[in-house]
N, CA, C and O of each residue as an XYZ file, in Angstrom:
616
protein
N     -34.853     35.270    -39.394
C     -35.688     34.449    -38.548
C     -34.864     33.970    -37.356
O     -33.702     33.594    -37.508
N     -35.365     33.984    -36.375
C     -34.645     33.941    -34.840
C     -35.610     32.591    -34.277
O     -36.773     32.356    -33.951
N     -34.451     31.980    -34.389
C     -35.064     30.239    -33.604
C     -34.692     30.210    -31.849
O     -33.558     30.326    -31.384
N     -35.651     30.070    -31.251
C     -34.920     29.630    -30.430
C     -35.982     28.172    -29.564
O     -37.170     27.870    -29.678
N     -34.816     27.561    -28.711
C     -35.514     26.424    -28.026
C     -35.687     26.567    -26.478
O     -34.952     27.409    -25.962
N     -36.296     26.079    -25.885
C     -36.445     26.345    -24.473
C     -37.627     25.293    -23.530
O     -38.621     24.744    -24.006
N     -37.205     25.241    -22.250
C     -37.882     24.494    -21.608
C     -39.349     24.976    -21.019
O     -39.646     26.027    -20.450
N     -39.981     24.083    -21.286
C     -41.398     24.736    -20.626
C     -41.579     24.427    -19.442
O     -41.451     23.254    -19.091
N     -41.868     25.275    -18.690
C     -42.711     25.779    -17.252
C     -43.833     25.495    -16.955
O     -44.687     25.136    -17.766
N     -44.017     25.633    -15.576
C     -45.521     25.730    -15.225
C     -46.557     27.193    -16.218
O     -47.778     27.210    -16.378
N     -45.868     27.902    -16.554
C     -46.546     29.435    -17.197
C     -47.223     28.737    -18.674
O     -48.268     29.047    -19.246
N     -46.330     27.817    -18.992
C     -46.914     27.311    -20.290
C     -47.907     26.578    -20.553
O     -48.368     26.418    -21.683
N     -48.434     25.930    -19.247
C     -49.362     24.950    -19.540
C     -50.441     25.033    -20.608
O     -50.947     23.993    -21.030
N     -50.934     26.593    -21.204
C     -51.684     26.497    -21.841
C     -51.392     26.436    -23.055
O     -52.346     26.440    -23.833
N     -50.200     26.372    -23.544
C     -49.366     26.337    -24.701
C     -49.477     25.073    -25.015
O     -50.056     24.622    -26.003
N     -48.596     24.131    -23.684
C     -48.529     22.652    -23.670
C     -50.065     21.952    -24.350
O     -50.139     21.264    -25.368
N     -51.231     22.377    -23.424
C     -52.180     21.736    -24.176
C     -52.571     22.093    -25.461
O     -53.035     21.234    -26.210
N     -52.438     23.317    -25.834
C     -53.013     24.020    -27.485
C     -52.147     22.706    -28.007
O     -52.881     21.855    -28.509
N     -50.506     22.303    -27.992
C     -49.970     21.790    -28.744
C     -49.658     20.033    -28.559
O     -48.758     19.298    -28.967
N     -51.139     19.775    -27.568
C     -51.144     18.452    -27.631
C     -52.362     18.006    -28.168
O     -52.594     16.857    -28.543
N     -53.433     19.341    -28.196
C     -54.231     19.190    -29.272
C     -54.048     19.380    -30.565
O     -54.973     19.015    -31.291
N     -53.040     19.887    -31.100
C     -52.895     20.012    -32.430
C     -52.281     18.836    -32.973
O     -52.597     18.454    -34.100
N     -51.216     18.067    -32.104
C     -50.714     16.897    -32.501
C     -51.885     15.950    -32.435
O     -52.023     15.210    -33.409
N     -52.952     15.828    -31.218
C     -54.126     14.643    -31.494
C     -54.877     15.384    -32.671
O     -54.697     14.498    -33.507
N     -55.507     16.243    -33.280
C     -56.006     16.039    -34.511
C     -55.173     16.260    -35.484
O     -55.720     16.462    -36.568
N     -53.876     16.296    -35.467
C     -53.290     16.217    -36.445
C     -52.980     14.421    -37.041
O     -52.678     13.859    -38.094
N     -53.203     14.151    -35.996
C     -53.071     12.403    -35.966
C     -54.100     11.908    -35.890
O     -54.156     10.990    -36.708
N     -55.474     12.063    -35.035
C     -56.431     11.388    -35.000
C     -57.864     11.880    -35.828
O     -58.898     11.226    -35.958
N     -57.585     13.140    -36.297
C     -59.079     13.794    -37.340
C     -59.364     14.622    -36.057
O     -58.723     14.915    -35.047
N     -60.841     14.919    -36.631
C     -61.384     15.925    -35.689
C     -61.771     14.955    -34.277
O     -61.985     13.745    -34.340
N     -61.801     15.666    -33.173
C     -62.172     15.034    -32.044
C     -63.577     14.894    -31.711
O     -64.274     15.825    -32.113
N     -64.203     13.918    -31.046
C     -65.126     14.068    -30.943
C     -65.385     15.146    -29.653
O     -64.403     15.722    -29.185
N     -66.648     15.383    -29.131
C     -67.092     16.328    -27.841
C     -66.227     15.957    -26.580
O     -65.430     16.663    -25.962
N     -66.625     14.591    -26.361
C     -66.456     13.820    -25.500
C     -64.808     13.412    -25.200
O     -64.333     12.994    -24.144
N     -64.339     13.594    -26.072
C     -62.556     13.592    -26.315
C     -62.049     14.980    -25.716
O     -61.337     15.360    -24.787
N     -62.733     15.478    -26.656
C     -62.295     17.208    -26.475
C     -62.236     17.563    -24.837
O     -61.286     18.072    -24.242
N     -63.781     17.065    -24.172
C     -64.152     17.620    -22.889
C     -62.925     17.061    -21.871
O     -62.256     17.842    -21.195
N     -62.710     15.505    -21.858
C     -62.223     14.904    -21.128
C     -60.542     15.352    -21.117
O     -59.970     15.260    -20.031
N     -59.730     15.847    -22.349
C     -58.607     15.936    -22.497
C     -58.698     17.378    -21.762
O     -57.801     17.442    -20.921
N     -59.511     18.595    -21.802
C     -59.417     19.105    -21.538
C     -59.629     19.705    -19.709
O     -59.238     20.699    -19.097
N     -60.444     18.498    -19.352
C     -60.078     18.761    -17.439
C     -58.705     17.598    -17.188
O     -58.303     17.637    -16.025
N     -57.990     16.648    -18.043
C     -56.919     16.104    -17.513
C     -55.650     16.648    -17.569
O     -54.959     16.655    -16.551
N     -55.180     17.175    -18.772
C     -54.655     17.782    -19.521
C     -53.914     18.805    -17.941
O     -53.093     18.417    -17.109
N     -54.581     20.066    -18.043
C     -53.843     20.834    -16.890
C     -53.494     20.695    -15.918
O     -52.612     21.294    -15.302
N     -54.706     19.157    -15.382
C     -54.137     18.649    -13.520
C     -52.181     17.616    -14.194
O     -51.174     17.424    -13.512
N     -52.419     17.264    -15.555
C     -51.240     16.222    -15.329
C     -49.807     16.921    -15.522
O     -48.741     16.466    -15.106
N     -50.057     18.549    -16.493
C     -49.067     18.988    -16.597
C     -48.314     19.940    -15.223
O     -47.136     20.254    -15.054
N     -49.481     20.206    -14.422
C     -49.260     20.547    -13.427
C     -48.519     19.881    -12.088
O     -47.671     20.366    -11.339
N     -49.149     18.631    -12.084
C     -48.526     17.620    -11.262
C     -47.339     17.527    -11.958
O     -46.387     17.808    -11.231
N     -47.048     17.256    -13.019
C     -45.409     15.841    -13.477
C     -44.554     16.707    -14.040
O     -43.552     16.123    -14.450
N     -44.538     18.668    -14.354
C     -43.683     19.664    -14.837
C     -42.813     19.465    -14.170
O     -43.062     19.139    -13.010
N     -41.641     19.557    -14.539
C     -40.103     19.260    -13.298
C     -40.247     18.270    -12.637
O     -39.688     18.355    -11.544
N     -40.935     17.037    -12.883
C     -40.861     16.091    -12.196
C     -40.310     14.848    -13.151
O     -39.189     14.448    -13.466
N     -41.342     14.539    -13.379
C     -41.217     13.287    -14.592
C     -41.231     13.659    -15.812
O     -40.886     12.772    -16.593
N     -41.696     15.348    -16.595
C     -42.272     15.385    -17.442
C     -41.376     16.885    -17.684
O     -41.149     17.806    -16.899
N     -41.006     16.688    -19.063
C     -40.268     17.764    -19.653
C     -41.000     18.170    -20.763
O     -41.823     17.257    -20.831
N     -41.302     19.080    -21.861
C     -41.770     19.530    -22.326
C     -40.766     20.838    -23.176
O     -40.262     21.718    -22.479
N     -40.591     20.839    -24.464
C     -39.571     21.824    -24.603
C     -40.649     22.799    -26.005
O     -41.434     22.391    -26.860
N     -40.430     23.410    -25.838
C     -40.918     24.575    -27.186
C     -39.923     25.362    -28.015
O     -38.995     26.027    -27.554
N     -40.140     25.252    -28.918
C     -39.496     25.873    -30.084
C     -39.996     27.186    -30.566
O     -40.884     27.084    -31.413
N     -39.636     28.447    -30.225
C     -39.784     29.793    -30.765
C     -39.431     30.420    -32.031
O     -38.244     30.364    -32.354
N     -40.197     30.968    -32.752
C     -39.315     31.720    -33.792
C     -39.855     32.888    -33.899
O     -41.059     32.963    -34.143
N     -38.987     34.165    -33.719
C     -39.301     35.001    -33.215
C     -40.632     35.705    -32.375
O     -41.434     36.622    -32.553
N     -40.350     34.746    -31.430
C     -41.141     34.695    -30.279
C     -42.211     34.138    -30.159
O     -42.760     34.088    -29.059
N     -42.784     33.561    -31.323
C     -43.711     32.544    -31.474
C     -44.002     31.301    -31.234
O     -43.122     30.869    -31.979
N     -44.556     30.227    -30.770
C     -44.616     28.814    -30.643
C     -44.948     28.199    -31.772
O     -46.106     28.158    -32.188
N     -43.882     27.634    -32.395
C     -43.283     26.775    -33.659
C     -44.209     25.476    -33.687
O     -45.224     25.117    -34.285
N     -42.981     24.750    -32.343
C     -42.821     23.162    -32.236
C     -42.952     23.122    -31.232
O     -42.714     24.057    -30.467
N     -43.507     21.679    -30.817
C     -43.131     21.139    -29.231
C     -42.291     19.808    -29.683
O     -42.004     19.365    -30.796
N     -41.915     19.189    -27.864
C     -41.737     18.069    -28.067
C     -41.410     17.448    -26.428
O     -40.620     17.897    -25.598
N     -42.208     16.415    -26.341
C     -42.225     16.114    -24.631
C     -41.402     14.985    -24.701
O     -41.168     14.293    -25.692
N     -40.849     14.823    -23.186
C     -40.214     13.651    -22.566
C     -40.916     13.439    -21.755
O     -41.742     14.328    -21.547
N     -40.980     12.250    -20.914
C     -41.984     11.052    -19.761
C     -40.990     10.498    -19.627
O     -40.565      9.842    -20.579
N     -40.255     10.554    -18.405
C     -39.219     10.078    -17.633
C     -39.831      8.493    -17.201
O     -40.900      8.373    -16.602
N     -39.138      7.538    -17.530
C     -39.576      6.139    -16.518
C     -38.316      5.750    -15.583
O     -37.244      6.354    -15.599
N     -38.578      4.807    -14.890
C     -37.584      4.098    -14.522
C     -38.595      2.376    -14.134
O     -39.646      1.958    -13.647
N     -37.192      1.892    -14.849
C     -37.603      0.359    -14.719
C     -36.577     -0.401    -13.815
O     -35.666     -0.234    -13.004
N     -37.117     -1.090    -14.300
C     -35.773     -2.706    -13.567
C     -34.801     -2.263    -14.581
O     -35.376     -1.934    -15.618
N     -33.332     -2.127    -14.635
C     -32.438     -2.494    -15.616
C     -32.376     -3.322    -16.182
O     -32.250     -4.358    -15.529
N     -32.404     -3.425    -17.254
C     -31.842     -4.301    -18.666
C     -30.703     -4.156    -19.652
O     -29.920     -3.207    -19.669
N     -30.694     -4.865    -20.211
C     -29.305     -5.017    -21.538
C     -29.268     -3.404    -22.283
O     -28.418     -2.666    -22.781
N     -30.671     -3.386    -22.027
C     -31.120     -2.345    -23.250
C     -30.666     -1.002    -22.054
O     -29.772     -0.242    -22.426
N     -31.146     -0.822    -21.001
C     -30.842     -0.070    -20.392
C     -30.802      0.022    -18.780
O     -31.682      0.013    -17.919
N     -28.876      0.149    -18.742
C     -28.743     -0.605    -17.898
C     -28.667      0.214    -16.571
O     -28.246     -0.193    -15.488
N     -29.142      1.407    -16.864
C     -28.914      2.282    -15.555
C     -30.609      2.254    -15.246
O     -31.013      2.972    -14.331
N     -31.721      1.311    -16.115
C     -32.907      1.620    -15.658
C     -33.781      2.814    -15.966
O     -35.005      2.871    -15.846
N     -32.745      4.002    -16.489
C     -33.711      4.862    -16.390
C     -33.761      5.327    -17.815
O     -32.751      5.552    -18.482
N     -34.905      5.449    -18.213
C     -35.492      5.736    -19.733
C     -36.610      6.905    -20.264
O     -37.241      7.641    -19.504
N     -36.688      6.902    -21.472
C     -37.977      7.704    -21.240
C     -39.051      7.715    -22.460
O     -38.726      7.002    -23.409
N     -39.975      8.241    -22.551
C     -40.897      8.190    -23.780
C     -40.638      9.645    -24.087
O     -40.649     10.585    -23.292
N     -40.365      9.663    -25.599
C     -40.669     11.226    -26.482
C     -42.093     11.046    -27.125
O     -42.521     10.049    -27.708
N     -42.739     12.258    -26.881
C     -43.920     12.224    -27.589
C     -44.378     13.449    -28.289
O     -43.426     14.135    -28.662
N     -45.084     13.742    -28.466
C     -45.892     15.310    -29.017
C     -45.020     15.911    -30.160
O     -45.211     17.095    -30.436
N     -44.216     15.310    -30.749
C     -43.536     16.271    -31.512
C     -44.095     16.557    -32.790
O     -44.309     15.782    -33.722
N     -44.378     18.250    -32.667
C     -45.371     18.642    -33.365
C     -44.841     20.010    -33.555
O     -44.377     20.672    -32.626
N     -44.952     20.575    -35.245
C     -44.512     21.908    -35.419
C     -45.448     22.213    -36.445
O     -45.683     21.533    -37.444
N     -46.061     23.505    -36.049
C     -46.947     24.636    -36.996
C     -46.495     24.115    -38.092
O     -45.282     24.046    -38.292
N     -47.638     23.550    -39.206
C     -47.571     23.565    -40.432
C     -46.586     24.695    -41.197
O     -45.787     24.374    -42.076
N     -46.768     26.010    -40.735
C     -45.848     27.055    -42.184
C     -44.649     26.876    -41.112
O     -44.081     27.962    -41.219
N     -43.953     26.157    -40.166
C     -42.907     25.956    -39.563
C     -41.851     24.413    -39.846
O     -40.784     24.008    -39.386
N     -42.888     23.888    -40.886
C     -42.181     22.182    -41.346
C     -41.323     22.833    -41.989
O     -41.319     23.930    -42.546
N     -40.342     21.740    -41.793
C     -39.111     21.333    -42.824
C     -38.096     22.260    -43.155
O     -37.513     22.336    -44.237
N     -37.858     23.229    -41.766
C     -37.123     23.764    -41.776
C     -35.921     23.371    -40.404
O     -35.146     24.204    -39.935
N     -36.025     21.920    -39.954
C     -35.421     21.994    -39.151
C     -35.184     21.880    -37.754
O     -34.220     21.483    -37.098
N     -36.863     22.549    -37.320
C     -37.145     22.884    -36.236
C     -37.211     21.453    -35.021
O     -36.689     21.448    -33.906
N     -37.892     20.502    -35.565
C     -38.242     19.642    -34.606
C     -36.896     18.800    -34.121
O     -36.682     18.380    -32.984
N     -35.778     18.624    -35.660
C     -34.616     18.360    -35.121
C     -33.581     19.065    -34.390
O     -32.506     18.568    -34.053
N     -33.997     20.345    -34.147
C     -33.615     21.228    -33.014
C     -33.694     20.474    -31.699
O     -32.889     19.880    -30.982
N     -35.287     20.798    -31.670
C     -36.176     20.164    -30.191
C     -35.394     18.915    -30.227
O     -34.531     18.831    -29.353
N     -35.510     17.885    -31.079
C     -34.987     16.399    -30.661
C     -33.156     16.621    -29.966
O     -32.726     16.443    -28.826
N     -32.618     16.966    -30.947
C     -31.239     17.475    -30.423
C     -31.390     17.955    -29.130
O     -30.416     17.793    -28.394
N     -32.332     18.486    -28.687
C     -32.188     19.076    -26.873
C     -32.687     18.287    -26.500
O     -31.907     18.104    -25.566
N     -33.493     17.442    -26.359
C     -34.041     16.764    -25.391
C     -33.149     15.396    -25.254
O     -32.954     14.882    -24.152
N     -32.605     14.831    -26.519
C     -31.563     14.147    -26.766
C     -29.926     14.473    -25.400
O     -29.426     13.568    -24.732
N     -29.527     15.765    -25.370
C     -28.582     16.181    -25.092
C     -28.753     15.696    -23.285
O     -28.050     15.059    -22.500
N     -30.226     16.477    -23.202
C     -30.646     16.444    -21.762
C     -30.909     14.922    -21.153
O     -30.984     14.660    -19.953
N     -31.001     14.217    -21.968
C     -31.319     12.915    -21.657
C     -30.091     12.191    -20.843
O     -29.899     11.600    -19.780
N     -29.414     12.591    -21.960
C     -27.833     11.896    -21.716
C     -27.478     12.786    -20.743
O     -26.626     12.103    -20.176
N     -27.517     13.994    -20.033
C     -27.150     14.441    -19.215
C     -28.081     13.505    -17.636
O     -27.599     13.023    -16.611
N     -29.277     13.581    -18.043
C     -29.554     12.840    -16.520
C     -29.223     11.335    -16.274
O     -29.621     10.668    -15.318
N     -28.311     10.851    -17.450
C     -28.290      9.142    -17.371
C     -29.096      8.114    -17.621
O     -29.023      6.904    -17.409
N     -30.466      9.349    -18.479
C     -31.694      8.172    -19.355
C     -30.300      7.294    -20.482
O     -29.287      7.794    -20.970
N     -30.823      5.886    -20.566
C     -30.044      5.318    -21.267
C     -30.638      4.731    -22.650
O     -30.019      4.184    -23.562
N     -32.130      5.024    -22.529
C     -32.653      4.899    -23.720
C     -34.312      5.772    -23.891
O     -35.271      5.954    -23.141
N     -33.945      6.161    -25.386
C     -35.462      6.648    -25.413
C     -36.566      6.186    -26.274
O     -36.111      5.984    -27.400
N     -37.856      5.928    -26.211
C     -38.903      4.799    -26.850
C     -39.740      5.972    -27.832
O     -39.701      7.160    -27.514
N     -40.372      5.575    -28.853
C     -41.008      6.979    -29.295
C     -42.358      5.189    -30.331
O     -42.258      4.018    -30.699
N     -43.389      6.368    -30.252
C     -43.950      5.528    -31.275
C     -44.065      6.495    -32.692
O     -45.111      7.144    -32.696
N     -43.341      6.679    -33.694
C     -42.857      7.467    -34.921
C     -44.674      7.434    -35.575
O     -45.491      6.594    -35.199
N     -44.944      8.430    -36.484
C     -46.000      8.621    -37.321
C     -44.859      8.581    -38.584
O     -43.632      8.496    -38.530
N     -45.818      8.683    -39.787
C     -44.633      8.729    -41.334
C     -43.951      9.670    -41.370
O     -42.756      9.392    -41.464
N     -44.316     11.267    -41.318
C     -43.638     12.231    -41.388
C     -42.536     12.486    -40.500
O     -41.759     13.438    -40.566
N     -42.540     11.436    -39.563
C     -41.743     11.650    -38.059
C     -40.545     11.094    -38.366
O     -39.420     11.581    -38.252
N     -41.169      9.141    -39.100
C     -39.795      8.557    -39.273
C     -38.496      9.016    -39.937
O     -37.475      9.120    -39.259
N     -38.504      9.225    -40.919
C     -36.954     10.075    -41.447
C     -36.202     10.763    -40.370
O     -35.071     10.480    -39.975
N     -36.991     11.711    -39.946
C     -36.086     12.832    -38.886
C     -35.871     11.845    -37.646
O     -35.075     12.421    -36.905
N     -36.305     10.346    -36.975
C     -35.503      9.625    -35.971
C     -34.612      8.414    -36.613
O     -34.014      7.598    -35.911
N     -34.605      8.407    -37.935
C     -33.918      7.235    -38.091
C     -32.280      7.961    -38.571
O     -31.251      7.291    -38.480
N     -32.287      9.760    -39.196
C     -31.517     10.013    -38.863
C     -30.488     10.656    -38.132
O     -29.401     11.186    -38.362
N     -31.655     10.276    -36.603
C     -30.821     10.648    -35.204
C     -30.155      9.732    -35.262
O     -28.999      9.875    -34.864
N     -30.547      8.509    -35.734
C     -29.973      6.909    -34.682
C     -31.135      6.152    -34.574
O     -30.983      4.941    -34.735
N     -32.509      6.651    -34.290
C     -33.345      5.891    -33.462
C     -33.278      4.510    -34.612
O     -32.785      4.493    -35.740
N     -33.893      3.529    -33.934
C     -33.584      1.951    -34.915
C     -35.373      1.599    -34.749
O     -36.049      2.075    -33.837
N     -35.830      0.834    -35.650
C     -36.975      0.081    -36.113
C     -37.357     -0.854    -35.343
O     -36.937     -1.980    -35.608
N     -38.313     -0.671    -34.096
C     -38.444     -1.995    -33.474
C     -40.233     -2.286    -33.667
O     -41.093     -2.112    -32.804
N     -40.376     -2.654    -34.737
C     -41.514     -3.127    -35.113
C     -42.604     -2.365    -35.799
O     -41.924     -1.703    -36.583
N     -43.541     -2.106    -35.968
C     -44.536     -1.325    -37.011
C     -44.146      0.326    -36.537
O     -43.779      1.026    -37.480
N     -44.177      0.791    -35.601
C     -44.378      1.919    -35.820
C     -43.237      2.813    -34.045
O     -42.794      3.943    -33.837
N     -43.233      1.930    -33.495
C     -42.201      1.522    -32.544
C     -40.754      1.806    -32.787
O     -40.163      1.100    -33.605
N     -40.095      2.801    -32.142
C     -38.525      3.021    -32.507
C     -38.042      2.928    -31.396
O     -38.738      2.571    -30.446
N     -36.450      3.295    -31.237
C     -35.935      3.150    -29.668
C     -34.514      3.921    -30.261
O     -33.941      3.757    -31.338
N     -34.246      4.658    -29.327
C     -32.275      5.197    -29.779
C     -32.063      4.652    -27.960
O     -32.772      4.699    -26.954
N     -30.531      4.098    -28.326
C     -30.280      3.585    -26.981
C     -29.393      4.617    -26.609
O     -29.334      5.359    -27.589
N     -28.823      4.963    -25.899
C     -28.096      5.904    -25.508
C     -26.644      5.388    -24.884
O     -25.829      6.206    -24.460
C-alpha cells in the first residue's frame, strides 16, 4: 500500500467538496435539501477564492486514491500571549474513508499541516475535536480548552 500526502489545488475542488460532505454527514446525519443545495453553490466560489490564499487543504492518497482530507483557515489577529506573532489558524475537515481508519492516515495529514504551519510562523492552531478525533490531537500536543475546543500552541 503506497501512502502518499499532498497539497490540494485549484484541480481538486471537486474532491475538496465530495470530502466536506462526507465529513458534514458524517457529523451531522443526512442533510437536509436545503443544506445540500446551499453548500453546494458556496462550496466551489469559497474554495476557489481562498486556495493559496488563506486556505490550505491537503489530501491523503493511497495508491492513488483519496483516503483523507484535512484543511487549514489561516487567521491573523491582534497578538497575544497565546500567539504572539498573531498569526494562527483553524484545522478542520479531517476526514478519512471509513476502510482507510486507523491506519494512520489522518496523523500523516496532521503531521503536514503541523510542519507547514510552523514553517509560515502560525503560532497556534484551534480545532473543534469530534470523539474519534480527540485521541489522535491530544497525542500531537493539542491541550483541552473546554467541551469540545482544543488548541496546540506552537
Amino acid at each position: 500500500m503506497n501512502i502518499t500526502v499532498r497539497t490540494a489545488d485549484k484541480s481538486d475542488i471537486d474532491t475538496l467538496i465530495k470530502f466536506r460532505f462526507f465529513y458534514q454527514t458524517d457529523i451531522e446525519g443526512k442533510l437536509t435539501e436545503e443544506q445540500t443545495e446551499e453548500l453546494n453553490a458556496q462550496l466551489p466560489i469559497y474554495f476557489e477564492k481562498h486556495i493559496g490564499n488563506d486556505f490550505t487543504a491537503y489530501l491523503a492518497e493511497v495508491d492513488g486514491e483519496t483516503a483523507a482530507s484535512i484543511f487549514m483557515v489561516r487567521l491573523e489577529k491582534p497578538a497575544s500571549v497565546h500567539f504572539l506573532s498573531g498569526k494562527t489558524c483553524y484545522l478542520m475537515n479531517v476526514y478519512t474513508v471509513k476502510e482507510y481508519r486507523c491506519m494512520g492516515i489522518a496523523s500523516m495529514l496532521l503531521d503536514r499541516l503541523i510542519a507547514d504551519a510552523r514553517a509560515e510562523g502560525i503560532t497556534c492552531i484551534d480545532l473543534s475535536a469530534t470523539d474519534i478525533g480527540k485521541p489522535v490531537y491530544l497525542k500531537k500536543g493539542f491541550i483541552e480548552r473546554g467541551n469540545t475546543e482544543m488548541r496546540m500552541e506552537l
